[in-house]
N, C-alpha and C positions, 0 to 999 in steps of 0.2 A: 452331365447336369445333376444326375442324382446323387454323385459323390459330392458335389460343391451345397447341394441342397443337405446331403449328410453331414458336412465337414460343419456348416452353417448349426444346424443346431447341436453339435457337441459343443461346439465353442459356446454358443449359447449358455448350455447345462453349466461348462466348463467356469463362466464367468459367474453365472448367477450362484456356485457353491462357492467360488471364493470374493465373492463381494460378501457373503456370507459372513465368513469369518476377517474380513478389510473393515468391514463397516465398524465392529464393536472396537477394532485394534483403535481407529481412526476414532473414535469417538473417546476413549481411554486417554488416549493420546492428547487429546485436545483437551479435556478435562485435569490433565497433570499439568502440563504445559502451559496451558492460558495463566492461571493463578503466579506463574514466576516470571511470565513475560510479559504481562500486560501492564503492570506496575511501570517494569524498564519501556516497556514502548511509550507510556505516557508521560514521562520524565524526558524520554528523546524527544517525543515532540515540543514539551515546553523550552523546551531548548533551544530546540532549532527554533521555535515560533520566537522567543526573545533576540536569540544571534541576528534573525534575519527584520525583525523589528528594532531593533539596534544599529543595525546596519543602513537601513528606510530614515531611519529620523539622526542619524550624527551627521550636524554637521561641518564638522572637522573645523577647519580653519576660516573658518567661514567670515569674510571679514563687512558684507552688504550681502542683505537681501535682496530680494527681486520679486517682484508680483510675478505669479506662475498661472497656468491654467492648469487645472487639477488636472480634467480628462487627459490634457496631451501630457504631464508628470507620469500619470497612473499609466498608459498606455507605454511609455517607455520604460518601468520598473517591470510592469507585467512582459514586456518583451526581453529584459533584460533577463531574467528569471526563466526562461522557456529552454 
């Protein structure tokens, strides 16, 4: 028991000096990083949000409408999409 209560806090010591030096990398990191991907992440999403809003409202060859119930519309795009 006293070796597992030993082994317990080296590992301890162990993690808390290299969070130590994880933390500043990680945080380095993300301060490079963010500024050249955030750009492309918010251009992916306007993307995808047009493709799949595009996708929601074409309607193709559509030759009659039909009165619809929104709820039970919405309910089957949101299921289709899952």
């Amino acid at each position: 028991m006293r070796d597992l209560a030993e082994l317990l806090r080296i590992y301890r010591e162990f993690k808390k000096s290299v969070d130590s030096v994880l933390k500043p990398l990680e945080e380095l990191r993300a301060e490079l990083v963010k500024p050249m991907a955030q750009p492309v992440e918010e251009e992916f999403k306007k993307t995808i949000s047009s493709i799949l809003y595009s996708w929601l409202t074409d309607l193709g060859n559509a030759k009659e409408l039909q009165k619809a119930d929104m709820e039970e519309l919405y309910k089957k795009v949101k299921e289709h999409f899952k």
